[in-house]
C-alpha positions in Angstrom: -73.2 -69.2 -138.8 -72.6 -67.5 -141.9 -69.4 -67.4 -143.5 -69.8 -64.1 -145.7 -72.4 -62.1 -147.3 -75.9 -61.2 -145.3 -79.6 -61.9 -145.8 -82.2 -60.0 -147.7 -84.1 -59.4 -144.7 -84.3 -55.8 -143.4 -83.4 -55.4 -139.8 -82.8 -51.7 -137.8 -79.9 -51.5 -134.7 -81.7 -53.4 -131.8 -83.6 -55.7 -134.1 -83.2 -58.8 -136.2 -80.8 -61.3 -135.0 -77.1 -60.1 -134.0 -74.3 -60.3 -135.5 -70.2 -60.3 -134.9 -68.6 -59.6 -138.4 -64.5 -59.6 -139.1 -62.9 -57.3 -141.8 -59.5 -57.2 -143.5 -57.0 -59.5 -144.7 -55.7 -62.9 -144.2 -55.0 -63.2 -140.8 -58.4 -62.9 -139.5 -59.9 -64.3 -142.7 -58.9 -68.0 -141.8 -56.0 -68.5 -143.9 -54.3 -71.7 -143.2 -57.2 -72.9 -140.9 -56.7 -75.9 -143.2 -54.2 -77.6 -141.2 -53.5 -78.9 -137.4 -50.2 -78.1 -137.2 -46.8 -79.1 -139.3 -46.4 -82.6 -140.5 -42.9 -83.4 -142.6 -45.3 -86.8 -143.7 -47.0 -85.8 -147.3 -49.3 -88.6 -148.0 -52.6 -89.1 -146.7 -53.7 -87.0 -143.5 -50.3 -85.6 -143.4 -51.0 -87.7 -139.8 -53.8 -85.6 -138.9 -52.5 -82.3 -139.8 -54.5 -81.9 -143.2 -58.3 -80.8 -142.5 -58.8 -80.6 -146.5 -58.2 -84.3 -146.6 -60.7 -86.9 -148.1 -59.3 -90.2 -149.1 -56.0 -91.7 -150.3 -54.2 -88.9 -151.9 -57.3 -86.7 -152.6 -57.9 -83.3 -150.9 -60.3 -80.7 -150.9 -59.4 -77.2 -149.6 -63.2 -76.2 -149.6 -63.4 -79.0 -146.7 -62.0 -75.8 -144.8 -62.6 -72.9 -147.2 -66.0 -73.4 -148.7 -66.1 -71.5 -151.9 -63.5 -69.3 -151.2 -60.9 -72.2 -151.8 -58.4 -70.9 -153.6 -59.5 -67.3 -153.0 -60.4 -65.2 -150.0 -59.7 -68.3 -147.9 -62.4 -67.9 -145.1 -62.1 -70.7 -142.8 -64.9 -72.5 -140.4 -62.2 -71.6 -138.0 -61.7 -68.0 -138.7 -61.7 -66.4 -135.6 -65.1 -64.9 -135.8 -65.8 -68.6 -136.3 -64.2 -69.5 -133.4 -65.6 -66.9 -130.6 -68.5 -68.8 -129.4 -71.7 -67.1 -129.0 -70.8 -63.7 -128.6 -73.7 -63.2 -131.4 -76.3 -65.0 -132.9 -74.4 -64.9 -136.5 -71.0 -64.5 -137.5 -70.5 -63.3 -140.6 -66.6 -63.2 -142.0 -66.0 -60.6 -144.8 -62.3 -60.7 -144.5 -60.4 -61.5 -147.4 -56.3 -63.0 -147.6 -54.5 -60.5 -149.2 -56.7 -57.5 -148.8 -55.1 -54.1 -148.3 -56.8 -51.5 -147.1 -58.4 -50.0 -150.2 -60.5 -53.2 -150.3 -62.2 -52.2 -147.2 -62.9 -48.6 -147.7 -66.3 -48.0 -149.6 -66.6 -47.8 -153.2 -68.1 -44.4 -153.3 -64.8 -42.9 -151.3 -61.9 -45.1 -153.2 -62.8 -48.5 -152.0 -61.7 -51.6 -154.3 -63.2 -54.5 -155.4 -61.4 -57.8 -154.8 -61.4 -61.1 -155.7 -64.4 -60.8 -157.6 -66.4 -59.1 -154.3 -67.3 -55.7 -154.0 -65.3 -53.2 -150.9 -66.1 -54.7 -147.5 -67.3 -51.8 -146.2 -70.1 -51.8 -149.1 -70.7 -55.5 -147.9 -71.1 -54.1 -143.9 -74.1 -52.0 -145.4 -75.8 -55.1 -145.8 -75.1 -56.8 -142.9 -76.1 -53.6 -140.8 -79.3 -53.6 -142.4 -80.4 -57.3 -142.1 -78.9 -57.9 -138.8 -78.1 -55.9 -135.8 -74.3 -55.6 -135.8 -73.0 -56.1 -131.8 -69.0 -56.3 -132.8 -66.9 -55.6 -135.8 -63.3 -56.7 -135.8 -61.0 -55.4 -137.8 -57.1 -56.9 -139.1 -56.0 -54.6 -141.8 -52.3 -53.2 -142.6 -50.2 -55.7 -142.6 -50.7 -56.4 -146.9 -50.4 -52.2 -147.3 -46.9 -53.3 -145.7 -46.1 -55.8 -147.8 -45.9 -58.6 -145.3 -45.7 -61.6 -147.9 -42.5 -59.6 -149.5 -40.7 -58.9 -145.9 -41.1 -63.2 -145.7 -40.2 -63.5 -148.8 -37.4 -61.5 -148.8 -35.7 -62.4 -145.1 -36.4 -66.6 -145.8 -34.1 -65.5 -149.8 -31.2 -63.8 -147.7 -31.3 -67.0 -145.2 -31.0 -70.0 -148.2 -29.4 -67.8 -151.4 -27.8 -64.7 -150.6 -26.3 -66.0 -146.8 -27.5 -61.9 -145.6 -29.4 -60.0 -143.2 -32.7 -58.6 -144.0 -33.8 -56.8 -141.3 -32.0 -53.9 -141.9 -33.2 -52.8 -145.6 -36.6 -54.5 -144.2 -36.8 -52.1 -141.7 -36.0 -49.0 -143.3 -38.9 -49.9 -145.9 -41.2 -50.6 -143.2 -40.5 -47.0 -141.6 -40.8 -45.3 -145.5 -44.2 -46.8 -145.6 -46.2 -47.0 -142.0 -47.1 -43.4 -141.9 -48.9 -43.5 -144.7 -50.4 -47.3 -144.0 -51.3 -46.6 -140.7 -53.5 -43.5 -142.1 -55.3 -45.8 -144.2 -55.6 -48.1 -141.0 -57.5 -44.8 -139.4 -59.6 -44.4 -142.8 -60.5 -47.9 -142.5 -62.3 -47.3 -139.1 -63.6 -44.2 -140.2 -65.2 -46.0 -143.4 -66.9 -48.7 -140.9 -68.4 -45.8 -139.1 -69.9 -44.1 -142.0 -72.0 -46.9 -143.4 -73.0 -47.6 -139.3 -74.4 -44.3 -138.6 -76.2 -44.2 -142.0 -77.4 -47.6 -140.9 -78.8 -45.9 -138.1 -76.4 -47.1 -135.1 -75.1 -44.8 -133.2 -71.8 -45.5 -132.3 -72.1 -46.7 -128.7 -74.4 -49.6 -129.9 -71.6 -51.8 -131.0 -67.6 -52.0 -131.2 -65.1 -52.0 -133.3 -62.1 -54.2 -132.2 -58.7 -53.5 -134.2 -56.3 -55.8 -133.6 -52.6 -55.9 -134.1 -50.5 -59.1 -135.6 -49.0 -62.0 -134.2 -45.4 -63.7 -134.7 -45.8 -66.6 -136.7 -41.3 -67.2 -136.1 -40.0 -67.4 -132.4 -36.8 -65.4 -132.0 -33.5 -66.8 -132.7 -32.7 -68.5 -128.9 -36.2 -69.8 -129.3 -35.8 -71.7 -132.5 -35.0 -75.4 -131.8 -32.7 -75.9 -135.4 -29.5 -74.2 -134.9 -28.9 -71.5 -138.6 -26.0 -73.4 -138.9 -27.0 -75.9 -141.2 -30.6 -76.5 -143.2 -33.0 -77.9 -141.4 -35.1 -74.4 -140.6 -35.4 -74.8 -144.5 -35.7 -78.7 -144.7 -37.6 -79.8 -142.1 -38.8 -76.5 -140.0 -40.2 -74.3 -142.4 -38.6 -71.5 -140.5 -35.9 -70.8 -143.2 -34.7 -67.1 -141.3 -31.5 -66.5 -139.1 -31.4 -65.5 -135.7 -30.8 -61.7 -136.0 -33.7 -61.6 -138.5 -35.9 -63.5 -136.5 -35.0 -61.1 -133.2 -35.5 -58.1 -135.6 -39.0 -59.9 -136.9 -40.5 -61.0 -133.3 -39.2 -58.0 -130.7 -38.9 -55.1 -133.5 -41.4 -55.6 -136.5 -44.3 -57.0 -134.6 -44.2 -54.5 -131.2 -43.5 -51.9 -133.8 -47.3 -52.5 -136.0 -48.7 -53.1 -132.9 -47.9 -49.8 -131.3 -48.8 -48.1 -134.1 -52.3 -49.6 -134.4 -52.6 -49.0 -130.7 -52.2 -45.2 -131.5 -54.6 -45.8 -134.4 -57.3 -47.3 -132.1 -56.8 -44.3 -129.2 -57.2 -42.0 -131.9 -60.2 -43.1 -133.2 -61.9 -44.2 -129.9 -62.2 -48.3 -131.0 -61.4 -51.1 -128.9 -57.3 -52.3 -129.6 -56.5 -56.3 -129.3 -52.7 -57.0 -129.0 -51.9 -60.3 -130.7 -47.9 -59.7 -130.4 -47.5 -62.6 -127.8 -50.8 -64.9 -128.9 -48.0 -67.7 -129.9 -45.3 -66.7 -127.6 -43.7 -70.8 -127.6 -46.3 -71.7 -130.4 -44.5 -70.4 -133.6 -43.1 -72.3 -136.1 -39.8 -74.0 -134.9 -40.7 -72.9 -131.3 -38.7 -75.2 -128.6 -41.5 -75.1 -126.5 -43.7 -76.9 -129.7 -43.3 -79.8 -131.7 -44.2 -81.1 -135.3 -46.7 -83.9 -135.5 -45.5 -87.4 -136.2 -47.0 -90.3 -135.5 -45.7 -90.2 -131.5 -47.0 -86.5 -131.3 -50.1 -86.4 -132.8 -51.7 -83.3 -133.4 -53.0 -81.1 -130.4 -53.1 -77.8 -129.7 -50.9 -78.2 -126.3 -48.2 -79.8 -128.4 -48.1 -78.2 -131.7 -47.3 -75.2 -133.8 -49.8 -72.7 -133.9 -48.5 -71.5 -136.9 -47.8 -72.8 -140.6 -44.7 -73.8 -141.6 -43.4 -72.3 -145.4 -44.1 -74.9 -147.8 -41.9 -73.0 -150.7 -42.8 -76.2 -152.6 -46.1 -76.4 -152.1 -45.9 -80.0 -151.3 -49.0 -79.6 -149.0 -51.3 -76.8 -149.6 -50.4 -73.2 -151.3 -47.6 -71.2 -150.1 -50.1 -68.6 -149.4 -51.0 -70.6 -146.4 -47.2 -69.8 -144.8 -47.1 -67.9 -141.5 -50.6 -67.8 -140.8 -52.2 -69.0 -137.3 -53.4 -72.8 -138.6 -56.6 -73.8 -137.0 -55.1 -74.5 -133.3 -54.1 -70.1 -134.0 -57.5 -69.7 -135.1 -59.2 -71.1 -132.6 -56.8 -69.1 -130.0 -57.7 -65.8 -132.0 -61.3 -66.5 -131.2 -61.0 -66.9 -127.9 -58.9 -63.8 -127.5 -61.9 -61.7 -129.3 -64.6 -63.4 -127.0 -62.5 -62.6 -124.1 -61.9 -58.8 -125.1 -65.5 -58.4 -126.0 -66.4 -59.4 -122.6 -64.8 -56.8 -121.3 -65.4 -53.0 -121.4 -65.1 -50.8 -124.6 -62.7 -48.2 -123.6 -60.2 -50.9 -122.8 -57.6 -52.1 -124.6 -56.0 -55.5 -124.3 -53.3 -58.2 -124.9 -54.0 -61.8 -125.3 -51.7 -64.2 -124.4 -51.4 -67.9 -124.2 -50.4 -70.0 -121.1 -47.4 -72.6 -121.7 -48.9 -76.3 -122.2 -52.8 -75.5 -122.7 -54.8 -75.2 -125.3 -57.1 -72.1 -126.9 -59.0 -72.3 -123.3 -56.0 -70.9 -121.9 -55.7 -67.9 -122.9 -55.7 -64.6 -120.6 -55.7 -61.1 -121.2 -53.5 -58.1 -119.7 -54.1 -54.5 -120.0 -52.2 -53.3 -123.5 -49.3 -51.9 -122.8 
């Protein structure tokens, strides 16, 4: 498996080996695939949470990342990673904290980032060295400004004692017109460099995928907002009407627009709104690990926790699917590639089991 870039061999559509490659930002990249779930321990393992662990109190994040450490942060558990052998390669050109103008191609205002050239310029080389079967896209969610909305909603919870869903959602509904246009350029940019790669665009699909909720709503969250622990020991630091606003508003509201997106432009739409329905961070139906409830993916958050301090890891890491997530995404993508083109889907996870229990249901 590869984990970015292509070979230097020339292939043609139908040829060469196949390949499943993953565009866009950080949540299909593999950020936070570092860790097994939320551990308040901060020496060692972290009791089996850490994956970047090596010995005593030395860690090594490219345990996980490779050589994007510290940068792009493609995981070995990035979903592409995680689909199982829905291709012969799987090649991960998605980068955490891309925005869409890092996808589009140089020649038509694409961006470099992170010292790598547009990601569509990259798919030009993977299309010619391999035979590209499935391309799945996550892109959006940075032109939105997701890391600010977190940032933002977990300040008004511990310093200013406010809502943020309100000025949150008016900036949200300022900006998705234009954000979801750039979604549609995005899939139009993939197309060009296909076709003049020679695949016509029945021989492979593109799969656009909305977000999941990485916070459960308020009745959901198993610290009451009336004291600190969401900020001490959850790593949920957000009250209840934000939460609500963030899980049954802001999510359903990206994903319907990227629904719209993928009807328009005839691709393949994967709704992750529900993929950690009881699995978020400070879920009641989950539990952090400790050394009675060690890490598993039936018990644990799917999520990661915010680590403001970065006491474990970088903050970039927070609200991410962790590896458990990951390996749930990847299961939702080889279960929506098995199934026909012109469908789209939602992937959901059943209470109690792990990635191997998840299920799809028509999109609604």
């Amino acid at each position: 498996m590869l984990a970015g870039g292509a070979g230097t061999s020339a292939a043609s559509p139908g040829t060469g080996p196949t390949a499943v490659v993953s565009m866009g930002d950080s949540y299909i990249s593999g950020e936070a695939g570092r860790w097994k779930g939320n551990s308040l321990t901060n020496s060692g393992s972290r009791i089996g949470t850490d994956r970047g662990w090596v010995s005593g109190s030395t860690y090594d994040p490219g345990k996980v990342y490779g050589a994007t450490a510290g940068g792009c942060h493609r995981s070995d558990s990035a979903e592409v990673r995680s689909a199982g052998p829905i291709a012969d390669v799987a090649v991960n050109l998605a980068c955490s904290g891309a925005v869409s103008d890092n996808v589009f191609r140089a020649a038509n205002g694409g961006v470099s980032f992170k010292g790598e050239a547009p990601q569509a310029d990259q798919l030009a080389a993977v299309a010619a060295s391999h035979n590209v079967k499935v391309i799945a896209l996550s892109i959006g969610g940075n032109d939105l400004g997701f890391a600010d909305i977190i940032k933002d909603c977990a300040l008004d919870f511990v310093i200013w004692n406010s809502y943020c869903y309100d000025d949150q959602q008016y900036g949200v509904d300022q900006k998705i017109d234009a954000v979801m246009g750039k979604v549609g350029k995005s899939v139009d940019e993939i197309r060009v460099v296909m076709r003049a790669a020679g695949y016509a665009d029945s021989s492979y699909r593109i799969v656009l995928q909305s977000y999941p909720s990485p916070i459960p709503r308020g009745a959901e969250n198993r610290y009451t907002q009336s004291d600190w622990s969401r900020l001490n020991t959850g790593g949920c630091p957000f009250w209840n009407r934000d939460s609500d606003w963030a899980r049954d508003s802001l999510v359903p509201q990206i994903a319907g627009r990227i629904k719209q997106v993928a009807a328009a432009k005839g691709v393949q739409f994967l709704d992750l709104r529900d993929m950690m329905q009881g699995r978020e961070v400070c879920a009641k139906a989950s539990k952090q690990v400790t050394t009675a409830v060690p890490a598993s993916a039936r018990t644990s958050e799917w999520a990661r926790w915010i680590d403001n301090n970065e006491t474990q890891g970088l903050i970039q890491e927070s609200m991410h699917p962790n590896y458990f997530g990951q390996l749930a995404a990847g299961r939702c993508l080889a279960l929506v590639v098995a199934q026909p083109a012109t469908s789209g889907f939602s992937c959901k996870n059943t209470a109690g089991a792990d990635q191997t229990g998840m299920f799809l249901t028509p999109a609604s």
